[in-house]
C-alpha positions in Angstrom: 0.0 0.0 0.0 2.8 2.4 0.6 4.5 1.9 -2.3 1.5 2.5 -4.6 0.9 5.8 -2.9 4.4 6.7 -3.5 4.1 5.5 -7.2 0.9 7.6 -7.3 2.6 10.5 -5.6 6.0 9.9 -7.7 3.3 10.0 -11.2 1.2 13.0 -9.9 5.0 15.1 -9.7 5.6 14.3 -12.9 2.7 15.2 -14.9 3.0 18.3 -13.0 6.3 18.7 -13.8 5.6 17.5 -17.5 2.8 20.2 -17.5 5.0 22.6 -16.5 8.2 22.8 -18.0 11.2 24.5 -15.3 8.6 24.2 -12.3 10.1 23.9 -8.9 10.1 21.2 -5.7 7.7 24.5 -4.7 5.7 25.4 -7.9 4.5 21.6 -8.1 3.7 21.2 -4.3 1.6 24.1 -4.2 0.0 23.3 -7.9 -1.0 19.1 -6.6 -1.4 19.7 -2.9 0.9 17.3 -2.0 3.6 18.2 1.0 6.5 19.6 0.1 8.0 17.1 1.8 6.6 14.2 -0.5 7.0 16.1 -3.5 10.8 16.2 -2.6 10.8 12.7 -1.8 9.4 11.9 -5.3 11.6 14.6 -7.2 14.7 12.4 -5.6 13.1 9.1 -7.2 12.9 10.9 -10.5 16.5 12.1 -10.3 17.8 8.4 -9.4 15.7 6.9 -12.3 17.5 9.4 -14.4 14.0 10.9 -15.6 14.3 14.5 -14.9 17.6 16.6 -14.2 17.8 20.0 -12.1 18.6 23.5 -13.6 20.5 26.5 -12.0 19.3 27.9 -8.9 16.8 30.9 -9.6 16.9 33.9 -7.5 14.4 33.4 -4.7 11.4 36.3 -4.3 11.7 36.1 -0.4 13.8 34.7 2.3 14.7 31.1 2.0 16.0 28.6 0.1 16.3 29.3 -3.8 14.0 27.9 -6.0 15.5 24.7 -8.4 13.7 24.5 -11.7 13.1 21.1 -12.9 13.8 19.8 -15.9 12.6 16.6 -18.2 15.6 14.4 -19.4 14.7 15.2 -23.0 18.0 13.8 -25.0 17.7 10.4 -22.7 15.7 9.3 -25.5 13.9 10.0 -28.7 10.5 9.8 -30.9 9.9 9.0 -34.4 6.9 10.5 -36.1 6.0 8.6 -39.4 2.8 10.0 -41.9 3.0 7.6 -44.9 0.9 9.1 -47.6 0.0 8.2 -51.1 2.2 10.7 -52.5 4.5 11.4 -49.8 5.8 10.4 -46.8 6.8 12.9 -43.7 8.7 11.9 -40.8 10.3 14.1 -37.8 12.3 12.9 -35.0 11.9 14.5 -31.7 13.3 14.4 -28.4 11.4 13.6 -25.0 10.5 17.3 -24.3 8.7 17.1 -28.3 11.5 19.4 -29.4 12.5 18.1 -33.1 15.8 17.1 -34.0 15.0 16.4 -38.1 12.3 16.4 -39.8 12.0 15.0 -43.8 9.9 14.7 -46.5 10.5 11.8 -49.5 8.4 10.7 -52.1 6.2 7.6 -51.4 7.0 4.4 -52.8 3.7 3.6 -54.8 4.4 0.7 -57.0 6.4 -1.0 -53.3 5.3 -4.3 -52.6 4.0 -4.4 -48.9 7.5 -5.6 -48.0 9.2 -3.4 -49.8 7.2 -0.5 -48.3 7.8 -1.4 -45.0 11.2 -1.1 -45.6 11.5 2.5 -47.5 9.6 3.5 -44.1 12.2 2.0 -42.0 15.3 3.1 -43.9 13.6 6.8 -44.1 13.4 6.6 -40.5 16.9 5.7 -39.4 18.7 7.8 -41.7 16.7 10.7 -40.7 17.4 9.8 -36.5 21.2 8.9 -37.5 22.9 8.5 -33.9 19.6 9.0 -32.0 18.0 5.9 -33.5 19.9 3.9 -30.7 17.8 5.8 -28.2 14.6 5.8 -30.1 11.6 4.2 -27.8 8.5 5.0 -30.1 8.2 5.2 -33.7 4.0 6.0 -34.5 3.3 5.8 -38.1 0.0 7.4 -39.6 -1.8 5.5 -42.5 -4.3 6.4 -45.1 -6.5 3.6 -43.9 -9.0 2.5 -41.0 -7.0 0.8 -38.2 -8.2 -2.2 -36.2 -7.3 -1.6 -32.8 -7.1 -4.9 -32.1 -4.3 -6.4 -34.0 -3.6 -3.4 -36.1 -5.0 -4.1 -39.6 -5.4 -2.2 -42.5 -8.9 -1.6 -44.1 -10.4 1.1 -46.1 -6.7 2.1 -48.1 -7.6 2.9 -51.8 -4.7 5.3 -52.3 -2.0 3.2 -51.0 -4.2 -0.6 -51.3 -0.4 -2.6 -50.3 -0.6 -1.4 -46.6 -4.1 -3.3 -46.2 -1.5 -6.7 -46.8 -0.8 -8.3 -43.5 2.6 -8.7 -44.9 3.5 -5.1 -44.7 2.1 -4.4 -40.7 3.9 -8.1 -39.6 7.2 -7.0 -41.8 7.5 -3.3 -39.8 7.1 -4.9 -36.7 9.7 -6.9 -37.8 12.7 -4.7 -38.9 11.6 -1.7 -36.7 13.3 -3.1 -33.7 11.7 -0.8 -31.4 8.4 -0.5 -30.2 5.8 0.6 -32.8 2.1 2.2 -33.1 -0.1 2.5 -35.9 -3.3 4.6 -36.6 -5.0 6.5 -39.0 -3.4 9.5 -40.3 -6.1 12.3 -40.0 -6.3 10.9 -36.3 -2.6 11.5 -35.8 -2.6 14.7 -37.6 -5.8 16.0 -35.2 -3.7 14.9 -32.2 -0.6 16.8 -34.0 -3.0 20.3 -34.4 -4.6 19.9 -30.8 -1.0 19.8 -29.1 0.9 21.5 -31.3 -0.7 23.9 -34.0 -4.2 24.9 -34.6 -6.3 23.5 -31.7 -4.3 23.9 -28.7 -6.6 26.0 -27.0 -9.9 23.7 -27.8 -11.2 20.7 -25.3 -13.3 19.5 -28.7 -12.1 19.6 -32.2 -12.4 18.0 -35.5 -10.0 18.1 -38.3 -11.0 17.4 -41.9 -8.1 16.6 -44.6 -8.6 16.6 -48.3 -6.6 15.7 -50.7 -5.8 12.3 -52.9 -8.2 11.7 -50.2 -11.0 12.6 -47.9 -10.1 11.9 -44.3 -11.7 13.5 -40.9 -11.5 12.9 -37.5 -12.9 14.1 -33.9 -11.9 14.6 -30.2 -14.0 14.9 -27.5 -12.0 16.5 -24.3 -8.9 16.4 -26.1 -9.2 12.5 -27.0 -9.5 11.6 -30.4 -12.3 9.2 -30.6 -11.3 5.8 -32.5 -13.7 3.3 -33.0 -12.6 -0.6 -32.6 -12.5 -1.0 -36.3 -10.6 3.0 -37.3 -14.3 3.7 -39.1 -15.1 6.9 -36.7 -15.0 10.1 -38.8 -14.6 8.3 -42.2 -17.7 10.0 -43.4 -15.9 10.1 -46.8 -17.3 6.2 -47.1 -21.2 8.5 -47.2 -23.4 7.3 -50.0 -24.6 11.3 -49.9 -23.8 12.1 -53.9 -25.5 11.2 -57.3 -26.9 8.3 -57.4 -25.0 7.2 -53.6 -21.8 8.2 -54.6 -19.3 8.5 -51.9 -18.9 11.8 -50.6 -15.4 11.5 -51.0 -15.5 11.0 -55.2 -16.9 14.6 -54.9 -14.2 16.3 -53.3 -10.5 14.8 -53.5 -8.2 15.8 -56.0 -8.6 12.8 -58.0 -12.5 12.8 -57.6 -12.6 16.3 -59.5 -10.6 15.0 -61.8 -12.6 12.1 -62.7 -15.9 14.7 -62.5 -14.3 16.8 -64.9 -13.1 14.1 -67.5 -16.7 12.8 -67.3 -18.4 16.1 -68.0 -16.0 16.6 -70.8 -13.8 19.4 -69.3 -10.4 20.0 -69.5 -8.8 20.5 -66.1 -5.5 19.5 -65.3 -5.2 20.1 -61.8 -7.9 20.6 -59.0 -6.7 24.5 -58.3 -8.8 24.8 -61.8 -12.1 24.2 -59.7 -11.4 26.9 -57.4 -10.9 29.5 -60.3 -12.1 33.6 -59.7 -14.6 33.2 -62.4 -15.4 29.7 -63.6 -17.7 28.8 -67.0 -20.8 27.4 -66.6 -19.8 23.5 -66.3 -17.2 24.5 -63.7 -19.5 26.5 -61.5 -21.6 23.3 -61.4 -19.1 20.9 -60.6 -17.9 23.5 -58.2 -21.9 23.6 -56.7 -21.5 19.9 -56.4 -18.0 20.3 -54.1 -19.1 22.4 -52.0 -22.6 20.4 -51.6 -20.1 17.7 -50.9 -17.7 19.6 -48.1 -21.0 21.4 -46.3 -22.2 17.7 -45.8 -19.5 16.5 -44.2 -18.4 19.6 -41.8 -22.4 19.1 -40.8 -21.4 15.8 -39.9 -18.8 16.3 -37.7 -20.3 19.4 -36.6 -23.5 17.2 -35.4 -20.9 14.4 -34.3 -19.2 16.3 -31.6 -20.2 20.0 -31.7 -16.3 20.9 -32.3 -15.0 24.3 -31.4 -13.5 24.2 -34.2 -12.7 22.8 -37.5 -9.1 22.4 -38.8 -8.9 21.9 -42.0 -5.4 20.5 -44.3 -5.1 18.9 -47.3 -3.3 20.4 -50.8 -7.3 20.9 -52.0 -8.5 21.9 -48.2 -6.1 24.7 -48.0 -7.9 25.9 -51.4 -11.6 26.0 -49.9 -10.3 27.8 -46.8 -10.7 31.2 -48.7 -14.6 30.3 -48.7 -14.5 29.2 -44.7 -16.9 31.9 -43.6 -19.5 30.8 -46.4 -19.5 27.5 -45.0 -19.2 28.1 -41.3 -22.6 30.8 -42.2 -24.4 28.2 -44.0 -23.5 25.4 -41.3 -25.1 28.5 -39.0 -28.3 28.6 -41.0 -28.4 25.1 -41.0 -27.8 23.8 -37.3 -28.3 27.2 -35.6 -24.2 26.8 -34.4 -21.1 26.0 -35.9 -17.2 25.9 -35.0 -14.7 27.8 -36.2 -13.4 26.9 -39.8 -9.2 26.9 -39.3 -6.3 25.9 -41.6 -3.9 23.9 -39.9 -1.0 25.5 -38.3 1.5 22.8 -38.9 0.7 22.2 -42.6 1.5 19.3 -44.4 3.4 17.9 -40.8 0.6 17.5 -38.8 0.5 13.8 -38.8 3.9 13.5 -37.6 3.3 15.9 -35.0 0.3 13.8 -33.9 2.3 10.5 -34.2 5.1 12.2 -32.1 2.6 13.2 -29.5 1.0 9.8 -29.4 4.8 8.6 -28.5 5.4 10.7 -26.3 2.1 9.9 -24.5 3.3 6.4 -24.5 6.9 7.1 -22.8 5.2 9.4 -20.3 3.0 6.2 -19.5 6.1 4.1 -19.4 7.6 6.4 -16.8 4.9 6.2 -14.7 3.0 9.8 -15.4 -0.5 10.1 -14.0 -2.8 8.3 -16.8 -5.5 11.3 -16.1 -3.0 14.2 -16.9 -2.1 12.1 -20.2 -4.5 13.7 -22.4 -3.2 17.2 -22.1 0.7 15.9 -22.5 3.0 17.0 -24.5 2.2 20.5 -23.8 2.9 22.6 -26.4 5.4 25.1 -27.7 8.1 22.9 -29.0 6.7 21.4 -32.2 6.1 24.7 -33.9 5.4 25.2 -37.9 8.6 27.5 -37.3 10.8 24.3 -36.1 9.7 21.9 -38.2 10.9 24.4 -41.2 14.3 25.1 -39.1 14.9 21.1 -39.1 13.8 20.4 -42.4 16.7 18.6 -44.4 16.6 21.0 -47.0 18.4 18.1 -49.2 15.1 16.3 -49.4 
């Protein structure tokens, strides 16, 4: 009994401390309650495990000792952040603390067997972490799929069909030699926004992606919801356009496309749909998209009343001149309706989110209070503005 409280006292100073980056023995007894003299007792446990080191003495306010600020160990160890997407693949490697070391984008390859995917993700990932790969205790990689939670399974992959192979989940477990998680990517890039970027001030959020694909995903008190077979938020699967076509044909890069071919119009890239002043057959297809997008932010709208919406994705970042039109007509519609946002970390917010999703697990690991989980890492280290500094500009 007395050593559970201590390992509940020991977990309570650390989230606190996690929380609350350069807080003092002090700071964290006054924030948790706890006695100072506990607090001190756990602080020592955490400098013996080697999980937090102590900074230089700050000038104290009033009589008395100085003030110590605590630190996290961040360089003990390290994080790798995977989003493998149909085009591309992102990856940034991170310290404890979130703060990145590198951070890389490659070209995705398409025509890979499942095998030989899984290893262009693990050879991206260790050149990228170089010397830190030794120290590496999470690698999260975000999927253009529905995960099983279960045993980790692929469904639902039409962009990138290989990773629904069993060969190519069993093969990364494989030659990853570290611990692994898997999960869908818009889930990983929501976690990414609401820790890092976009959503860090909002307890419930959705994030909608478009691009190759349609992809969306919600939290509710900063947990993204994930159903047991990864279908929550894939409300691109809808049977809501002509003749129950999928939503998703209506809006994705290739979708317009397709649209476009089929009503005889020349359009080379999706910007085209977007155009100041469209002809006639444009205008409709563009009617049709936006039919199409104010369907689905309904959905999530009605799905977890989100404060906001982030929204990423080469053709969401085009519709996000028109957010006010659609966050008014969602208003005449539902009588409310979240803020419409572009996502602050741009086209890295899935690695973000896998990074966070680490880093939730080594917190676990080291014994952090599971109910102070959900709002670790705190933010400030994962910026836009670092990823760009440690961005191999090679790549």
């Amino acid at each position: 009994m007395v050593a559970d409280i201590r390992e509940l006292n020991r977990g309570t100073v650390l989230a606190e401390l996690l929380c609350r980056r350069g807080a003092s023995r002090r700071d964290i007894a006054a924030a948790t309650g706890i006695s100072p003299t506990t607090v001190t007792r756990a602080v020592e446990s955490l400098l013996a495990d080697g999980v937090v080191v102590e900074g230089p003495q700050l000038a104290a306010g009033t009589r008395g000792r100085r003030a110590v600020p605590l630190h996290l160990a961040a360089t003990r160890g390290h994080v790798v952040g995977v989003d493998l997407g149909a085009s591309n693949t992102r990856l940034i490697v991170a310290d404890l603390a979130g703060n990145p070391v590198a951070c890389r984008q490659v070209p995705t390859d398409r025509a890979a067997t499942p095998d030989g995917l899984a290893q262009q993700v693990r050879r991206e990932a260790m050149a990228l972490a170089g010397h830190a790969w030794a120290s590496v205790e999470w690698v999260g990689i975000g999927l253009p799929g529905a995960v099983r939670l279960a045993d980790g399974s692929i469904s639902n992959a039409p962009n990138l069909p290989q990773i629904e192979d069993p060969a190519f989940v069993t093969t990364l477990r494989q030659i990853l030699d570290h611990p692994v998680m898997f999960d869908n990517d818009v889930n990983f890039a929501l976690l990414g926004e609401l820790h890092f970027g976009a959503a860090c001030e909002a307890t419930t959020a959705a994030m909608l992606t478009i691009g190759t694909g349609l992809g969306s995903a919600l939290a509710i008190r900063r947990e993204v919801l994930r159903g047991e077979r990864g279908l929550v938020g894939e409300f691109g699967l809808l049977p809501a356009g002509p003749l129950g076509m999928p939503l998703e044909n209506l809006v994705t890069g290739p979708g317009i496309l397709r649209r476009a071919a089929e009503a005889r119009l020349t359009m080379t890239s999706p910007d085209e749909l977007f155009v100041a002043d469209p002809s006639p057959q444009v205008a409709r297809l563009r009617t049709q998209f936006d039919q199409a997008v104010l369907i689905v932010l309904a959905a999530l709208t009605v799905a977890c009343e989100p404060q906001c919406v982030v929204v990423g994705g080469r053709v969401g970042a085009s519709l996000m001149a028109h957010a006010e039109r659609y966050r008014r007509a969602l208003l005449a519609m539902l009588q409310q309706a979240p803020a419409i946002v572009p996502a602050a970390l741009g086209d890295y917010c899935g690695a973000a989110g896998a990074v966070a999703a680490c880093l939730q697990a080594c917190y676990r690991q080291m014994g952090a209070d599971e109910a102070r989980l959900v709002d670790l890492p705190v933010g400030g280290t994962l910026t836009s503005a670092a990823i760009a500094r440690y961005t191999d500009p090679r790549r």
